[in-house]
C-alpha positions, -999 to +999 in steps of 0.1 A: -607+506-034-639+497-015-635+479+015-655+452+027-655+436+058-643+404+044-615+388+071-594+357+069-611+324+080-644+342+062-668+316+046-673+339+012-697+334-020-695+348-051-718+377-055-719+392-092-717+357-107-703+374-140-692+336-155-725+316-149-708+286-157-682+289-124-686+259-099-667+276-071-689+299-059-686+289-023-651+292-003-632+302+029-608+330+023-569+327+032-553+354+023-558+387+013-537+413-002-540+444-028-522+451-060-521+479-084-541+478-117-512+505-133-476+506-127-481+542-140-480+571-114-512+591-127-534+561-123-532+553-087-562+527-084-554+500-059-573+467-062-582+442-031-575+406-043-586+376-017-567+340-020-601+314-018-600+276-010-632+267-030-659+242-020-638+222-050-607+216-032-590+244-058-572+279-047-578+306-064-575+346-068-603+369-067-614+406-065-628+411-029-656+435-043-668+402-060-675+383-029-699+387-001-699+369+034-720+342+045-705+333+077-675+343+095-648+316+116-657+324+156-626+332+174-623+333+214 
């Protein structure tokens, strides 16, 4: 799993831009969490997956290694 310092309350943008055609390639992330890519034992790869409110308005799932941070939320 690579970890990137990607937090809660980050303002995000989609870095790889695999679908050209994508709109939402600016958001704040909400939530993020990690998941399994096998339910078999032998393959033990863990995904990161971040929960994005898009410039849109729409919420959305994506693979944190995708994004990259522009800005982060100050917090005191």
């Amino acid at each position: 799993m690579t970890k990137k310092k990607i937090r809660v309350g980050a303002l995000i943008r989609v870095s790889d831009m695999r679908n050209k055609l994508v709109h939402q390639n600016i958001g704040t992330v909400l939530q993020l969490t990690d998941y399994k890519t096998s339910q078999k034992i032998k393959y033990e790869r863990v995904e990161s997956l971040s929960e994005v409110l898009w410039q849109d308005g729409t919420i959305g799932w994506i693979l944190t290694n995708r994004l990259e941070v522009v800005d982060e939320e100050w917090r005191d």
